[in-house]
RONU-922946 format. One line per 4 residues: their letters; for each residue x, y, z of N, C-alpha, C. Coordinates in steps of 0.05 Angstrom, whole numbers. Example, Ala and Ser with C-alpha at 12.3 -4.5 7.8 and 13.67 -1.06 7.14 Angstrom:
as	264/-114/156/246/-90/156/264/-66/156; 257/-45/142/273/-21/143/258/1/157
! end
This chain:
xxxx	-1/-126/-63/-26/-127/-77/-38/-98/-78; -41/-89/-104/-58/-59/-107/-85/-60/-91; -86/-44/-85/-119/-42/-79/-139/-38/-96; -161/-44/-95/-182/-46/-115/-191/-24/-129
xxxx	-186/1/-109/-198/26/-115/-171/45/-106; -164/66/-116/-142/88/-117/-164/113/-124; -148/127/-106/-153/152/-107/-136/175/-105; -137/189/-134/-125/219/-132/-118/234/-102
xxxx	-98/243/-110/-92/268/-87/-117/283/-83; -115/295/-106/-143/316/-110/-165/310/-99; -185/280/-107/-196/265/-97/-208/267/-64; -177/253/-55/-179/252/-31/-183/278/-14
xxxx	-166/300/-15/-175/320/-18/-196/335/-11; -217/333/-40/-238/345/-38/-251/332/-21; -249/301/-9/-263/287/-4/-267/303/29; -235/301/34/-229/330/66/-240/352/74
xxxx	-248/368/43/-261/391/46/-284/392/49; -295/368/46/-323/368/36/-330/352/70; -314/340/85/-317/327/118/-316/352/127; -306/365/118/-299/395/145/-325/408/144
xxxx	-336/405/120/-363/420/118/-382/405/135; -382/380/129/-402/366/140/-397/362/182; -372/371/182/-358/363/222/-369/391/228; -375/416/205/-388/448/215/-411/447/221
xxxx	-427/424/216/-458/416/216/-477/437/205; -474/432/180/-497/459/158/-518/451/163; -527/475/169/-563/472/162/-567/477/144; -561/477/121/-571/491/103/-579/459/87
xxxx	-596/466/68/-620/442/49/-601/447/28; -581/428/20/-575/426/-11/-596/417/-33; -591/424/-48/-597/397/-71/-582/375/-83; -586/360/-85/-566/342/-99/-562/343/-125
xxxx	-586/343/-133/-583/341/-163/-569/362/-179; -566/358/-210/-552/380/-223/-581/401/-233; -576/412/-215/-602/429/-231/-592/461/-241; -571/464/-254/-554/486/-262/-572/496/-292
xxxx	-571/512/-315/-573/529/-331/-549/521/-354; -532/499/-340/-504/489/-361/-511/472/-363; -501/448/-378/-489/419/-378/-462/413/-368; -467/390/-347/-444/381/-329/-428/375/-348
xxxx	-396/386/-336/-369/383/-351/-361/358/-343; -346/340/-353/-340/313/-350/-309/315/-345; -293/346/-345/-267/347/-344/-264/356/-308; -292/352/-295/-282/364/-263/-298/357/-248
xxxx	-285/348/-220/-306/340/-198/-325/364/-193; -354/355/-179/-372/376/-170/-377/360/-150; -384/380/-122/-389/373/-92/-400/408/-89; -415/403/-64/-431/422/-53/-422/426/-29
xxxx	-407/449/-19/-398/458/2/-410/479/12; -409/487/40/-412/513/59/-391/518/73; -394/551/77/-379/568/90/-391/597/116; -376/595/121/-393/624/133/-377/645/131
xxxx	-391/666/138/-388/698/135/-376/706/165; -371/734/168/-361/741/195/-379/754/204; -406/754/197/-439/754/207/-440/730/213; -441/709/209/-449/684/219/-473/669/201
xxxx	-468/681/177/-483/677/160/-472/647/139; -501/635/131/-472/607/112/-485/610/94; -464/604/70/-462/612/47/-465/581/42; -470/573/15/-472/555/-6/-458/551/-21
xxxx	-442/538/-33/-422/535/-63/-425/506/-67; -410/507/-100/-413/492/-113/-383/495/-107; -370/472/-114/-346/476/-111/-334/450/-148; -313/462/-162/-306/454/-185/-283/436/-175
xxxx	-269/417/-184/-242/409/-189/-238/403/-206; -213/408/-227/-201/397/-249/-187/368/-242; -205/352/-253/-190/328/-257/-162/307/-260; -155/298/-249/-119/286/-255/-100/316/-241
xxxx	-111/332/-231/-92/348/-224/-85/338/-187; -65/342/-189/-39/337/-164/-32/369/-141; -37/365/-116/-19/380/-101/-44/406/-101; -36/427/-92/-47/442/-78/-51/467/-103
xxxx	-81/471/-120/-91/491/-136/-88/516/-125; -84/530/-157/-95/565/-159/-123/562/-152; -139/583/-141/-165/573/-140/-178/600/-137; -201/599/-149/-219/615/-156/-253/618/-148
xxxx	-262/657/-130/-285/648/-120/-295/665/-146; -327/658/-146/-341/672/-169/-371/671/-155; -389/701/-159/-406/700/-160/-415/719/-171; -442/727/-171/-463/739/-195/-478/730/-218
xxxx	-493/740/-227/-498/768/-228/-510/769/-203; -520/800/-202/-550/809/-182/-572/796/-187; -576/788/-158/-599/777/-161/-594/751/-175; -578/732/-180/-584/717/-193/-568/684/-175
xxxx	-563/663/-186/-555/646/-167/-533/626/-177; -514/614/-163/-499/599/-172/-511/580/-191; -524/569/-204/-530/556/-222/-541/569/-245; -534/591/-248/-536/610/-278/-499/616/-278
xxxx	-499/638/-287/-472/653/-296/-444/640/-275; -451/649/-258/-423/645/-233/-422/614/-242; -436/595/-237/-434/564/-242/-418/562/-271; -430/568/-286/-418/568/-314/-387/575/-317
xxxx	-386/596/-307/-352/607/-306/-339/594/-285; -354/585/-266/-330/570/-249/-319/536/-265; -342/524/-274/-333/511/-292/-321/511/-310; -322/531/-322/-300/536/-342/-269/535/-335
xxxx	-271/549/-316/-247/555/-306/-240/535/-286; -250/520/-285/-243/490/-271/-232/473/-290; -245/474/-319/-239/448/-341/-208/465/-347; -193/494/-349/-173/500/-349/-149/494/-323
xxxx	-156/482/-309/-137/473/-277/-137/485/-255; -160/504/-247/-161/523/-222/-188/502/-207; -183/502/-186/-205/499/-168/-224/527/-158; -251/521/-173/-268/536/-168/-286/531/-147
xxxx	-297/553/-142/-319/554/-125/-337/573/-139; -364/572/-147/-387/592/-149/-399/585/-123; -414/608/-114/-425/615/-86/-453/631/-93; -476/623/-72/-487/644/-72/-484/665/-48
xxxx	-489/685/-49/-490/705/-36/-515/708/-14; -509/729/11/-525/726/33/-545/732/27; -566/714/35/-606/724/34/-614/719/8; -590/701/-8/-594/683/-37/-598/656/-38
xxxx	-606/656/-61/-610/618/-62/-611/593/-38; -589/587/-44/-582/568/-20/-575/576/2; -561/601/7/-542/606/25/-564/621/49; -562/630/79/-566/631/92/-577/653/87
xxxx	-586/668/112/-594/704/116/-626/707/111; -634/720/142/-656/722/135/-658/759/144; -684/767/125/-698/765/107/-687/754/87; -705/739/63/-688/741/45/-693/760/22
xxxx	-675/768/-1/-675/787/-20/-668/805/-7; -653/803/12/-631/835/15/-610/845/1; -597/861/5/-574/865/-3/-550/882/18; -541/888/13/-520/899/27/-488/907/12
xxxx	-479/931/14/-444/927/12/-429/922/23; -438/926/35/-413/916/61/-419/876/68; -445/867/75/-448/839/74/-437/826/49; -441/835/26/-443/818/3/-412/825/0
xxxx	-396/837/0/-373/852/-5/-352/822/17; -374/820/41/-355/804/51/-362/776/51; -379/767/29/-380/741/26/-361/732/14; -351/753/-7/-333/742/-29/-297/747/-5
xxxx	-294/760/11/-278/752/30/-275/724/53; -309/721/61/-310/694/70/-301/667/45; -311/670/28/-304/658/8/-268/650/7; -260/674/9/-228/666/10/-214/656/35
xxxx	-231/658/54/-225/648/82/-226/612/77; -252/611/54/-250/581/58/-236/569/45; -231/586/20/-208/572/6/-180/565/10; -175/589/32/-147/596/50/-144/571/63
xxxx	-162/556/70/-164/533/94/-173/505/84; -177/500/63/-198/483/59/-182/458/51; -149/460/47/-138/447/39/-120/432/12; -138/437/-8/-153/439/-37/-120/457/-49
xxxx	-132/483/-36/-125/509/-51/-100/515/-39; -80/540/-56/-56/541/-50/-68/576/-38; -57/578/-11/-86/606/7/-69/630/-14; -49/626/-22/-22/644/-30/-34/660/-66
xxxx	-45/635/-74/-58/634/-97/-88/637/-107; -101/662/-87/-125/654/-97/-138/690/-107; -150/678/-136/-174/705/-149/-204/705/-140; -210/724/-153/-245/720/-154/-258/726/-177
xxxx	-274/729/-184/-291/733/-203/-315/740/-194; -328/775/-202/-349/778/-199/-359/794/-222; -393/781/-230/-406/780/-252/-427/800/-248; -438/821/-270/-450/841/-265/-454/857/-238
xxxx	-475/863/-220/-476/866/-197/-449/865/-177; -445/846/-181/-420/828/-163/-390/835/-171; -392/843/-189/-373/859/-208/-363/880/-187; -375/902/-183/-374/921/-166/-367/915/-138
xxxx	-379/895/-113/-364/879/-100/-340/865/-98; -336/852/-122/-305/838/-124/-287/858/-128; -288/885/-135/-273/903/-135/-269/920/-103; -286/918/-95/-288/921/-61/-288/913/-54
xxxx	-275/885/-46/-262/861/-39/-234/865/-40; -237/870/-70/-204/868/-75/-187/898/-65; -194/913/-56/-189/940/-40/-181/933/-17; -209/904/-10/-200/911/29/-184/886/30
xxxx	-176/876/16/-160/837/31/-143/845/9; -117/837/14/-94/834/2/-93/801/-1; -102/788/9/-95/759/-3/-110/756/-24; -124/773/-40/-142/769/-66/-124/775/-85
xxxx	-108/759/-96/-82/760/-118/-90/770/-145; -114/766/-151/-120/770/-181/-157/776/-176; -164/793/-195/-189/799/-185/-200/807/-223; -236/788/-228/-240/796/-259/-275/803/-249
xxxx	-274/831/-258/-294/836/-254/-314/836/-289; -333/829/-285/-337/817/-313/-370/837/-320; -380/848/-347/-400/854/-348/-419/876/-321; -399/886/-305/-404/895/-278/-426/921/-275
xxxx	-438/919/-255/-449/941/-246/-441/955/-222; -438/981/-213/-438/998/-193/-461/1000/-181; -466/973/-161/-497/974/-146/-495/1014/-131; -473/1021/-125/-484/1042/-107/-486/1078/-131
xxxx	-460/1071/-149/-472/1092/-173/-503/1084/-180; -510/1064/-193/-542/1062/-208/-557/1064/-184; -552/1066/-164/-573/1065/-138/-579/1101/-135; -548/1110/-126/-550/1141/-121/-558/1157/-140
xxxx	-541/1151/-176/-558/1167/-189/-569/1154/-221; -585/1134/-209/-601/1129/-230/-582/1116/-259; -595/1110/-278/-581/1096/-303/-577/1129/-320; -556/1117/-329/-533/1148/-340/-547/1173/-330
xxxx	-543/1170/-302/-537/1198/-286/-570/1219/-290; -585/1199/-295/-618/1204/-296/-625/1218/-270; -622/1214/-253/-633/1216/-223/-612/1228/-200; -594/1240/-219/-561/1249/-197/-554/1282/-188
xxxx	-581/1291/-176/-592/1308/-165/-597/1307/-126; -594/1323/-112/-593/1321/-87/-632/1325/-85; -645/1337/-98/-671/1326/-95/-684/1301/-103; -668/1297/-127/-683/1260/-131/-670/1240/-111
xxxx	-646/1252/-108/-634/1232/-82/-662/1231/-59; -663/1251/-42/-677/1259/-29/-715/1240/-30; -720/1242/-56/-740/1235/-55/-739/1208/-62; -711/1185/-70/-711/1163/-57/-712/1159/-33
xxxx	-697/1174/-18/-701/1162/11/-721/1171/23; -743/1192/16/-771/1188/27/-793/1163/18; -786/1156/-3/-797/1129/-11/-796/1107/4; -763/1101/4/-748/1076/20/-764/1077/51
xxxx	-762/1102/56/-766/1107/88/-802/1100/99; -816/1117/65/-842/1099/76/-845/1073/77; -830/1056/57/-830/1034/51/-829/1016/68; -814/1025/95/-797/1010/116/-827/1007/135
xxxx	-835/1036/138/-854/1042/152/-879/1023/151; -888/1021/121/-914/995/121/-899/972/117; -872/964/111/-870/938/116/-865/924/149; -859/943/156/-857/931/183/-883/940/196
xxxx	-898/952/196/-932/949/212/-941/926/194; -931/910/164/-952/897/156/-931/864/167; -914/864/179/-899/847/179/-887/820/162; -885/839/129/-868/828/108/-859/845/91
xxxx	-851/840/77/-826/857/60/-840/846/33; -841/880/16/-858/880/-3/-833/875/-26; -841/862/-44/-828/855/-69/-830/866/-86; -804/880/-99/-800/894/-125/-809/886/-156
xxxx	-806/861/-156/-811/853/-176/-790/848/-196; -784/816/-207/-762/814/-221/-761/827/-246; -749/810/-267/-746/821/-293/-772/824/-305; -788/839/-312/-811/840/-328/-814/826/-344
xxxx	-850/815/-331/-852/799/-353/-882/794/-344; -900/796/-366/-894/784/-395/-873/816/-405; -860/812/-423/-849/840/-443/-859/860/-454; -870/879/-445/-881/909/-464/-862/906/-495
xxxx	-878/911/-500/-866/921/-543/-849/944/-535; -858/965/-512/-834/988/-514/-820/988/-499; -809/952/-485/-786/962/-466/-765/956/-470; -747/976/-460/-719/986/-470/-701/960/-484
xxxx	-680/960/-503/-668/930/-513/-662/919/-495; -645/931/-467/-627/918/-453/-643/903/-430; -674/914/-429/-694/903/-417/-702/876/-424; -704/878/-452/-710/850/-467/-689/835/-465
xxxx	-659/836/-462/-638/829/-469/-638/813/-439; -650/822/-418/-657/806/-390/-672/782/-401; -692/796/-401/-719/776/-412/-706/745/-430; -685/760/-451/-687/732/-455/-667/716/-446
xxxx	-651/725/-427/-645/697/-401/-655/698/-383; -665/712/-374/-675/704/-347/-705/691/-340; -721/697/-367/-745/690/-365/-756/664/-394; -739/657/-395/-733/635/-418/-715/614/-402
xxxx	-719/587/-421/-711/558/-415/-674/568/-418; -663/589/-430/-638/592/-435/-619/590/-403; -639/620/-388/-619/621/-370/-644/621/-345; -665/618/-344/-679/617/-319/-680/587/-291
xxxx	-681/603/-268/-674/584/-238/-698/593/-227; -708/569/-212/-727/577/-198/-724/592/-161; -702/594/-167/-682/607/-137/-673/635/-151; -670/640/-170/-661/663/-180/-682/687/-179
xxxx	-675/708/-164/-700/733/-157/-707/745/-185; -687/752/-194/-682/763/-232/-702/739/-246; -708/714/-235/-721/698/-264/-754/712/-243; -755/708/-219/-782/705/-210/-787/733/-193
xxxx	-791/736/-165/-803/759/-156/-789/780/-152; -754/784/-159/-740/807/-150/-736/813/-117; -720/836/-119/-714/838/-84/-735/850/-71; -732/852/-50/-746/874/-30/-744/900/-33
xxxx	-772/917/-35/-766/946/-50/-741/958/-35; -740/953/-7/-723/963/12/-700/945/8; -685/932/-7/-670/906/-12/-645/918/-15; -645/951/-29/-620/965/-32/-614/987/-27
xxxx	-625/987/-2/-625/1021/13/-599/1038/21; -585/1007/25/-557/1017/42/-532/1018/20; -547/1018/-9/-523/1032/-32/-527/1060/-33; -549/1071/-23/-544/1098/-35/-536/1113/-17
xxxx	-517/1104/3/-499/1120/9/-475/1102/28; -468/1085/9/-435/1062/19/-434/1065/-8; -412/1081/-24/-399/1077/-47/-380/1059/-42; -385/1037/-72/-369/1009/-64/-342/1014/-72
xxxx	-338/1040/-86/-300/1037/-107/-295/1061/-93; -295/1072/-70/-284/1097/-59/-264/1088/-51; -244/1062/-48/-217/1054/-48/-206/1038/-67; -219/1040/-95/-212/1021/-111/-180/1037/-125
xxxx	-177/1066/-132/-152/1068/-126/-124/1057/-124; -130/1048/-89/-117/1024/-76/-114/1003/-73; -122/988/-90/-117/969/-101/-85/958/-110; -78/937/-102/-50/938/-113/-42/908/-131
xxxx	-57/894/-125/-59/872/-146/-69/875/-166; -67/860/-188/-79/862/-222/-114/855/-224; -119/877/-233/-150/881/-238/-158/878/-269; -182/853/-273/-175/861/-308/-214/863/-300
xxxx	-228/888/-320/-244/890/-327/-258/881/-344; -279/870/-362/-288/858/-381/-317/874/-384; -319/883/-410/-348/886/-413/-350/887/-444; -380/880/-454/-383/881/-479/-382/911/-492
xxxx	-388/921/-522/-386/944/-533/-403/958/-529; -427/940/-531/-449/951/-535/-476/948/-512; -462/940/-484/-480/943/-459/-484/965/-452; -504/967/-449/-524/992/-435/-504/1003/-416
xxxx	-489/976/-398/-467/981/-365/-445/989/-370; -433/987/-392/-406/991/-400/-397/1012/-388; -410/1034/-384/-403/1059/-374/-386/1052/-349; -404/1026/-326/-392/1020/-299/-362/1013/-304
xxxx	-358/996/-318/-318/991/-312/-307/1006/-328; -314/1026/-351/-300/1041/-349/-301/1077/-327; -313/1071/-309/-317/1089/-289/-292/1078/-267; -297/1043/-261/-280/1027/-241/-257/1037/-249
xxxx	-253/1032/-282/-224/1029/-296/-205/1062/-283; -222/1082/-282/-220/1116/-275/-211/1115/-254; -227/1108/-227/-222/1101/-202/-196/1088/-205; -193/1066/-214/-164/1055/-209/-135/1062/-211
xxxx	-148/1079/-244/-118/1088/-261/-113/1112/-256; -147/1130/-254/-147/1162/-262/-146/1168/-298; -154/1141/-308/-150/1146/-342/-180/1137/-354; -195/1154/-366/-209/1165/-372/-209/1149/-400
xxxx	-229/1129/-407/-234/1118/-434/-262/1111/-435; -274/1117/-461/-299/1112/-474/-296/1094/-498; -307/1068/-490/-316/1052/-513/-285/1034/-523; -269/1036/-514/-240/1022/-515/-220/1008/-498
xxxx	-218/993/-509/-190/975/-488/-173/988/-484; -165/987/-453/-142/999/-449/-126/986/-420; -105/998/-417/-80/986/-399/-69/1003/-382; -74/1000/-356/-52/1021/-342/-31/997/-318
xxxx	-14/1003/-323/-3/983/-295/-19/952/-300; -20/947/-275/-36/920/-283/-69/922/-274; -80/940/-291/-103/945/-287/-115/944/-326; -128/928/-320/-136/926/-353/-173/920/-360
xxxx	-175/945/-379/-197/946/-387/-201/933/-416; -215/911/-415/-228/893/-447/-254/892/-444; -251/910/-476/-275/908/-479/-285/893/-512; -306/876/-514/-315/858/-530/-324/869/-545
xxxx	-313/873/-578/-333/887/-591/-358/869/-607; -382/887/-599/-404/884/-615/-422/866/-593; -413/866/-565/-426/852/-545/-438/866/-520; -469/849/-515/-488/866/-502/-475/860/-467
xxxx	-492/865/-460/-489/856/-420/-489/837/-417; -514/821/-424/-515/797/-426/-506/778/-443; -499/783/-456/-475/761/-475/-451/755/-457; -444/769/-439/-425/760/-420/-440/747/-397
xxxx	-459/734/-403/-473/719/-379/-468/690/-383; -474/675/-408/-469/655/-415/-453/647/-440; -458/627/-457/-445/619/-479/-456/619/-499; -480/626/-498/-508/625/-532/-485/649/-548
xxxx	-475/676/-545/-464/686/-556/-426/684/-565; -427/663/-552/-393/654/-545/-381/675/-549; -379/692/-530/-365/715/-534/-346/720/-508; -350/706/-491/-341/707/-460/-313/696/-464
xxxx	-284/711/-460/-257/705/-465/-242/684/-445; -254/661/-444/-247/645/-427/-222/649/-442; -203/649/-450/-176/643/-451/-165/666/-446; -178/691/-450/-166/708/-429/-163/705/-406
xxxx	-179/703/-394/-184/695/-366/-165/676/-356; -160/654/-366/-143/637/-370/-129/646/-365; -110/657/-374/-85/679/-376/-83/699/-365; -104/710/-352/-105/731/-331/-93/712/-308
xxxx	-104/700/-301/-103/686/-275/-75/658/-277; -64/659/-295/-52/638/-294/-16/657/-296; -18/678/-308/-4/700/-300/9/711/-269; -25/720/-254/-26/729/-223/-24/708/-212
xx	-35/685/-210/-39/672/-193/-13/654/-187; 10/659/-196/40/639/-196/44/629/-167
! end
């Protein structure tokens, strides 16, 4: 006699991964509900998992499965942008790349959203650098995933991290840094090299340094302030080009610092002087870059792309080894955030990873 109810491999499975979370005893407050910036895919399971850091910090994910699939996934971590939270961009692409047959995870990052770390609205390179390594720790274990087979994906901000990730762990097989920023270039010298003087340096860190000074006699941490808003008439496109995801029904979270108060003025003190790609070089697995034509950031992967290859390109796709720079023509920063512009090469991606990840 069949039994009444059957369950997938997969199924069962996630069902394992998702006890091991709960036998780690999280503190952490999920939500249950879908309260994402997408519409739920009907081609993959969603469950809410934790992990921790080698701080002792726990992280949050969403975790994807492709449906009807059998045996042990390629699997994929994703987070970003800055400042922003698994239920904008990272959520979206992990789904995506879940309805193609990888087991995803989007995560938030430490002193974010869901995930643990106090203060919150910090940052760090070296912490955040090793979430997306904890990340692979859990995938390595979790049962789900094949540990042999696993990428990442990191989205603006995070972009720059997953590339310093992929420097220091060799089990990161495939690595897509998407729309990326160089938190510690735009930190040290400012947007296109505005501020990349040993006196403006200088007179950030007399800033930072007072900063520290009255936040700690006032005992809180003063807030930067997210994406502007309401909008000035004269601010810059790529300013508005925030504005309208992050502070619109398109792409705004009420956990996201970018939709509401931003980080802590002191939130990024320790980029301007931990350069995140000073081993990206060394890198020896396949790196594919992505950025639109016409982003303000574009400059950043093709700077990464330099670091990696030593090949020097403005405004063009190009290839060295298995290091590959695409770039989207006629697309802003944010057009690689979501799908209003359908410009985001999920079937590249596809094929990036379905390539590395054998």
């Amino acid at each position: 006699m069949k039994p009444f109810i059957t369950l997938t491999m997969a199924a069962m499975m996630l069902l394992a991964c998702k006890s091991n979370t709960n036998e780690n005893m999280s503190t952490l407050k999920l939500t249950e509900e879908w309260d994402k910036t997408f519409p739920k895919s009907e081609l993959v399971n969603h469950s809410k998992v934790t992990f921790h850091n080698r701080y002792g910090i726990e992280l949050a994910a969403d975790m994807y499965v492709p449906k009807n699939k059998e045996g042990k996934l390629p699997a994929i971590a994703v987070s970003g942008p800055f400042g922003a939270v698994k239920e904008q961009s990272s959520g979206l692409y992990a789904q995506h790349m879940a309805e193609r047959g990888f087991l995803t995870i989007a995560f938030d990052p430490s002193f974010t959203g869901e995930s643990g770390g106090e203060p919150r609205r910090m940052a760090s390179p070296d912490i955040n650098t090793e979430d997306f390594l904890a990340a692979v720790d859990y995938l390595s274990t979790c049962g789900l995933a094949d540990p042999e087979r696993i990428g990442i994906i990191g989205i603006c901000g995070f972009g720059g991290m997953a590339v310093n990730a992929a420097a220091l762990d060799p089990r990161i097989k495939a690595t897509v840094a998407s729309t990326m920023y160089d938190m510690s270039k735009v930190n040290v010298e400012g947007y296109f090299a505005s501020e990349d003087t040993p006196a403006q340096r200088q007179e950030k860190r007399r800033a930072l340094a007072a900063q520290r000074t009255k936040d700690y006699a006032s005992g809180t941490y003063e807030r930067a302030g997210g994406v502007v808003d309401p909008l000035p008439e004269d601010a810059p496109w790529f300013v508005k080009d925030y504005h309208a995801y992050y502070k619109t029904p398109r792409g705004y979270h009420k956990r996201s610092g970018n939709s509401n108060d931003g980080w802590n003025v002191i939130g990024c003190q320790s980029f301007l002087n931990q350069p995140l790609l000073a081993w990206a070089g060394e890198i020896e697995a396949p790196v594919l870059l992505i950025h639109g034509e016409k982003a303000h950031s574009r400059y950043f992967s093709e700077y990464a792309f330099e670091r990696m290859t030593g090949k020097h390109v403005v405004g063009e796709s190009a290839k060295e080894g298995n290091k590959e720079l695409l770039i989207i023509p006629g697309a802003s920063h944010v057009d690689l955030y979501d799908d209003v512009a359908g410009v985001i090469p999920y079937d590249r991606l596809e094929q990036f990873f379905t390539t590395n990840l054998r």
